[in-house]
N, C-alpha and C positions, 0 to 999 in steps of 0.2 A: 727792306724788301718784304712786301707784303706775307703772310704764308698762304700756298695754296688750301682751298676749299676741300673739304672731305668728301670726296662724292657719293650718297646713298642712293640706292632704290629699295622701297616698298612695293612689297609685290605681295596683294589681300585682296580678297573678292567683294572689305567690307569698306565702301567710300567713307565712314566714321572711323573707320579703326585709321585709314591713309591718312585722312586729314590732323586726325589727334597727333599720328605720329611726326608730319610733318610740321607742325608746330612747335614739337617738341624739341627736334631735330633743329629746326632752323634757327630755332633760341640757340640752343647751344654751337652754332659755327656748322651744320654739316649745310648741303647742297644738295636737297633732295628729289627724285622724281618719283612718280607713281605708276605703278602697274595692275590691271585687277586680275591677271592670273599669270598662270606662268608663262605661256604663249608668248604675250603682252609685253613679260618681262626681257622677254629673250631676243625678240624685237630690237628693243631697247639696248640693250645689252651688244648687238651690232655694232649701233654708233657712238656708242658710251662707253668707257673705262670706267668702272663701279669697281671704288673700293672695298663696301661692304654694300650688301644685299641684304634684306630684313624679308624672307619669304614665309607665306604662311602654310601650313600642310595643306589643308581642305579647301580646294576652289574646283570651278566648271572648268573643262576644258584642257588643265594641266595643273595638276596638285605640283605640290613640292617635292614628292619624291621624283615624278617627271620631270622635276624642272632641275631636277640636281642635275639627272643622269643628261639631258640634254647639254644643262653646261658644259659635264666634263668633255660630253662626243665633241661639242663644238670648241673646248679648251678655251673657255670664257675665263677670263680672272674672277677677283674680287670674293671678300671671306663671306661663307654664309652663313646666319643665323636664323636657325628655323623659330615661327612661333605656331607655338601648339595648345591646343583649347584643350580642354580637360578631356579625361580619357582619351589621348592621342599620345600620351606618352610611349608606349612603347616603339609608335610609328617614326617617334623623334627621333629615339636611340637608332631605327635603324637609318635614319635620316645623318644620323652623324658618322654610321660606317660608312656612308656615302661620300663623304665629303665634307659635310658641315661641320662647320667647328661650334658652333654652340647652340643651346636653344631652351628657349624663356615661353614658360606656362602663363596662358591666358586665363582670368583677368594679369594686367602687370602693370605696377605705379611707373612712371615716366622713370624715375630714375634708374630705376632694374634695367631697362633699356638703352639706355646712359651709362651705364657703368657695365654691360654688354660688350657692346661697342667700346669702349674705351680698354678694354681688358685683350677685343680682337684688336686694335692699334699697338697694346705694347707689346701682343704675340709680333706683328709684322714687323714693329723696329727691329726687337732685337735678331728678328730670323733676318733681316738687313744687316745688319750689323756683323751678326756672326758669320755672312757672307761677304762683309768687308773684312772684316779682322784674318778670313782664312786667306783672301785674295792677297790681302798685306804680307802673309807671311810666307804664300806663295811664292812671293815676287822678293819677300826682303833673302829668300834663299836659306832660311834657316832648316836645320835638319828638322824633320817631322819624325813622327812611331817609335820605333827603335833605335833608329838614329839620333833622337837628339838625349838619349839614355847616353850619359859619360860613364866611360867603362877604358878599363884594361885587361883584367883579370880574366882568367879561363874560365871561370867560374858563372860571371853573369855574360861572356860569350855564347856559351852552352844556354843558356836560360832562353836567352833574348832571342837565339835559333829555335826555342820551345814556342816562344811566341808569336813568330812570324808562321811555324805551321800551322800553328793553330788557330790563329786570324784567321784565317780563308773558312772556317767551320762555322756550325751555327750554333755551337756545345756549350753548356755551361763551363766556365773555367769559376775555380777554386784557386787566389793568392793568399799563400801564408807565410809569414813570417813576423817578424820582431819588432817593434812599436819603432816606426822610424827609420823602416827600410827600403821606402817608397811604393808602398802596394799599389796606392792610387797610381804612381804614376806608371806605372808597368800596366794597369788595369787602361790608361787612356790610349799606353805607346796600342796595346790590342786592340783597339778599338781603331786607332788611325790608319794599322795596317789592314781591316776589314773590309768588308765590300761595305760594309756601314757607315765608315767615317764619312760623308756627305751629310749625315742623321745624325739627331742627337745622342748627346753620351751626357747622363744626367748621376748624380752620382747623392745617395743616404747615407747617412751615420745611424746605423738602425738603435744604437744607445746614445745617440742626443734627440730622441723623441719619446716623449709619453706615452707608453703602450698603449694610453685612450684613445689618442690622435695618429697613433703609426699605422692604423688598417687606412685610413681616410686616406693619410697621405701616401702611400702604396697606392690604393686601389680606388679611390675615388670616391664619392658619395651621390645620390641624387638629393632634389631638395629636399627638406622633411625629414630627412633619414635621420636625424636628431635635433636635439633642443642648438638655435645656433644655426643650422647650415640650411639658412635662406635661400642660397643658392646651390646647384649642381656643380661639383668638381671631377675632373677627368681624374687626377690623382697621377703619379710619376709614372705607371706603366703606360697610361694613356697617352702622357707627354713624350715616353722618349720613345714610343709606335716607329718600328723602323730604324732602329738605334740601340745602345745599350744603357741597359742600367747596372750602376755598381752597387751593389749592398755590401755597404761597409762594417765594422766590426756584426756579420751575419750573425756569430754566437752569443747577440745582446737579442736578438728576435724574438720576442715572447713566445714559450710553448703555441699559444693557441690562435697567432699568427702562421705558425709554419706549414699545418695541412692546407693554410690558403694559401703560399706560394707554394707549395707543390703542386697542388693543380695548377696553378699559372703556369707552371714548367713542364707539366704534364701534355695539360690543354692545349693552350696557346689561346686563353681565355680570362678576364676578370670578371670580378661579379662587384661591381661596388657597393658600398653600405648602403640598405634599404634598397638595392634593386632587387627583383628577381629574375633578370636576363641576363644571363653572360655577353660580356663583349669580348670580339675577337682582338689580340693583339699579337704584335711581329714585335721580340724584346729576346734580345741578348742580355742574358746576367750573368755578369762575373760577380761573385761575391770575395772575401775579406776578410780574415782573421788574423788575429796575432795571439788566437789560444789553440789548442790541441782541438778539434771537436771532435776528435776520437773519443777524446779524454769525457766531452760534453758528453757523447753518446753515451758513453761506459757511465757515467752518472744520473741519468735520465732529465740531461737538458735540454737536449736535443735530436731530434726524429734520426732515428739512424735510415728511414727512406729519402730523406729531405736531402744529407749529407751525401750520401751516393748518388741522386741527380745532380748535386751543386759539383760535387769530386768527379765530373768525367774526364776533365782535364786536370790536374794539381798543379803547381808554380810553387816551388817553393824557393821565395827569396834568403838568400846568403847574409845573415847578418856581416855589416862591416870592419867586423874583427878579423873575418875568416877572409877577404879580401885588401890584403891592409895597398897591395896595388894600383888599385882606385882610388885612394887617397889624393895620391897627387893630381893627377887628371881632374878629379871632381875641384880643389882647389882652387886651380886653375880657372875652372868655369864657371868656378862659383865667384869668387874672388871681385871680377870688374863688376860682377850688378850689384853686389851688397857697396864695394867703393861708391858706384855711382848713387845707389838711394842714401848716402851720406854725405854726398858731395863733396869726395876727396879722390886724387891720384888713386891708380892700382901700384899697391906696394907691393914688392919683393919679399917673398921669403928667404932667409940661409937653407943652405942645405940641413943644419940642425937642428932648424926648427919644424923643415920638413919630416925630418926622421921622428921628431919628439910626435909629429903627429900619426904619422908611422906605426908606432910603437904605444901607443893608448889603444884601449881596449873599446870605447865605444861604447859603452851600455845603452847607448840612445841612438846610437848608428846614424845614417847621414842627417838625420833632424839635428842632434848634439851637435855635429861637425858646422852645420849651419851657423848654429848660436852660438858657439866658440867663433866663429871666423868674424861672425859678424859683433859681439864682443870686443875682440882684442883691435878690428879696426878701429871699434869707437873708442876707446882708452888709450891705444896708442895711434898718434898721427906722426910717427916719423915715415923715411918714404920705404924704410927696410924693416922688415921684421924678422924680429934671431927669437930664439928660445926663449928667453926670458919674458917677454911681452907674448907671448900668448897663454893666455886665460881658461885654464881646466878646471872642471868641474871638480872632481877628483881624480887624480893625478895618482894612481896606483902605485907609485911607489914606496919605499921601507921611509924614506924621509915625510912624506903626507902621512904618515900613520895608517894608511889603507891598507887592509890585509889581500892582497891577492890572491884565490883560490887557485894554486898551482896541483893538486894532488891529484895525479896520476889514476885514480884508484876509482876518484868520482869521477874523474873524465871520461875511464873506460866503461866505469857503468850508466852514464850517463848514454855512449852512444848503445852500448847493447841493449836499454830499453828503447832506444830510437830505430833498432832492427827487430825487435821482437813485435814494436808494435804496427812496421812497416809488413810484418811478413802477416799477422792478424787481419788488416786492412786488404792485404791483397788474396787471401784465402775464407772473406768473409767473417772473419772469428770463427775458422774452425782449426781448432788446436793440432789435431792430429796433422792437416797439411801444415798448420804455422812450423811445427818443431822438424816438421820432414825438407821442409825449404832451408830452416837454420841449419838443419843438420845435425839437429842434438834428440838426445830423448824425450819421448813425451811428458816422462816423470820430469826429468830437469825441465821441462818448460813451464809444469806447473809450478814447481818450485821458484821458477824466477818470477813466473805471474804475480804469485804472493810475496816474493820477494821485493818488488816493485810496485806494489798496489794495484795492482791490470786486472783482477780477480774481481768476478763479479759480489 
């Protein structure tokens, strides 16, 4: 079956600049018409279903910022791509809060405009697709948000109640907890239950990128703004505009990144590399830690202004030791998709082998439980599994040689600096109300300050 034609119009007041482009155009597969203003285009635009639109800013009769605002009143399709002559740039950007999603500085080599276009095609599959994949999952009946979080325990009950109120907001939330205790995936259930989930939910490792290249890809660049970036990029706030974005391990963010997303949070503004005009942006940030950024703060890693916009909401995920209830449930749910990407039966657990899982500590919380489960299926294919065939990392017991930290003495001072430093954070660090909330003297709080290393 043949594949249908791409449909374009050109719309330029310059009959060289139409005919170059449709040349160009029709080399490479598209199905071009011509327009010499915007009027003209819109015309056209009546009888025609136009994929992508090539409009220029400066014509007689209806530039391109009138011919945006006319498309939308009259809810014309098809992606626009402004092209703009020198010194018209800033007229582009506003040409993009408009509606356009891209646009190419004149003079421009055939390909720039080639590879334009080709970049608005694979924005439109996949926003096709991510509108099939959600219809699919619509229909296949599967829980979404909160819902499809496996749980028992009272513990991430309560939580997951924290995250349905706080959907409905427009607040930064702050998830913390322990390498492998599903931040992300609480940061998306939030997002599903939001008036946002229709919009993107786009998500950083803000320490799997090079500090050189993590402002760009944040916040975008225009062309020229360095050696290399031949072209203009929107950058992740611009992408998920209307959506949220996750900042993940946020306490790897370079110092002298962070006064630039505080203004973003502030504002509701970027400014990309080598611009000098902010654009507006609508972005939910949940950020992502699995270290203290109290601790960051109190060290001077991190902006203690930054930390209180990102902390309006907190989530503090339950490492899975302290719910060993969800064990089994999660099992369960986990169990038939690791069989099936192995292509074997879902096997039985015993009850003892249940318990064995029970009764492990976790250090790696459900990420470990993951790769144990998914482990002991591949090594043992009988259709039951007892205790003995499954596969611990280390197995804390007196017989593995592992010492287990039972001692009483650090546990309890373990949680009294997790109160001292809860009652600091919520009195601002000021001492006199921290020790008045604990209940102790100010003298003893100093004492445990430096008892604990909390002292400036």
């Amino acid at each position: 079956m043949a594949k249908t034609m791409r449909q374009v119009l050109v719309i330029d007041d310059e009959a060289a600049m139409r005919h170059m482009l449709r040349l160009v155009l029709e080399r490479d597969g598209y199905a071009v018409s011509e327009a010499a203003n915007g009027r003209a285009g819109l015309e056209q635009m009546r009888a025609t279903a136009f994929d992508y639109i090539l409009c220029d800013i400066r014509m007689p009769e209806l530039d391109g910022p009138g011919f945006l605002q006319e498309k939308e009143r009259h809810q014309f399709g098809g992606t626009v791509i402004m092209m703009s002559a020198y010194g018209t740039i800033d007229t582009a950007v506003e040409c993009m809060k408009q509606g356009a999603y891209d646009y190419i500085s004149k003079p421009f080599r055939p390909d720039e405009i080639l590879l334009a276009l080709r970049k608005a095609e694979e924005r439109l599959q996949l926003s096709q697709e991510n509108l099939r994949l959600r219809d699919n999952l619509r229909r296949s009946g599967r829980p979404q948000g909160t819902a499809a979080i496996v749980h028992r325990s009272a513990l991430m009950a309560e939580l997951l109640e924290t995250v349905r109120r706080t959907a409905a907001s427009q607040v930064p939330v702050l998830i913390t907890g322990e390498t492998g205790t599903g931040k992300e995936l609480v940061a998306r259930a939030l997002h599903a239950e939001s008036p946002r989930c229709g919009r993107p939910f786009l998500a950083l490792n803000c320490g799997a990128i090079p500090a050189g290249l993590l402002e760009s890809e944040l916040f975008g660049h225009v062309r020229g703004a360095f050696t290399g970036a031949d072209r203009a990029r929107t950058g992740l706030f611009g992408a998920a505009d209307g959506g949220t974005l996750l900042l993940d391990e946020i306490g790897d963010l370079p110092l002298e990144l962070q006064p630039k997303l505080l203004r973003v949070l502030q504002e509701g503004e970027v400014r990309r590399v080598g611009d000098n005009h902010p654009m507006p942006v609508d972005v939910r940030v949940v950020a992502a830690t699995a270290i203290d950024l109290r601790q960051a703060v109190a060290a001077g890693r991190f902006r203690e202004d930054l930390y209180y916009r990102l902390a309006v909401v907190t989530i503090e995920l339950p490492p899975l030791r302290r719910r060993p209830e969800d064990i089994a449930p999660l099992v369960r749910s986990c169990l038939p998709h690791l069989a099936a990407r192995h292509g074997r039966p879902v096997p039985e657990l015993t009850a003892e082998a249940l318990q064995l899982l029970e009764q492990y500590p976790w250090p790696g919380n459900v990420r470990e439980l993951l790769n144990v489960l998914e482990k002991t299926l591949v090594l043992c294919r009988e259709e039951t599994i007892v205790a003995g065939d499954i596969i611990l990392g280390e197995m804390p017991t007196a017989a593995s040689g592992v010492t287990i930290d039972l001692s009483l003495k650090r546990a309890v001072a373990e949680l009294e600096r997790d109160h001292i430093c809860r009652a600091l954070a919520a009195t601002s660090g000021n001492r006199t109300q921290a020790a008045r909330l604990l209940e102790i003297s100010l003298r003893n709080l100093l004492y445990k300050l430096k008892e604990y290393g909390l002292h400036n």
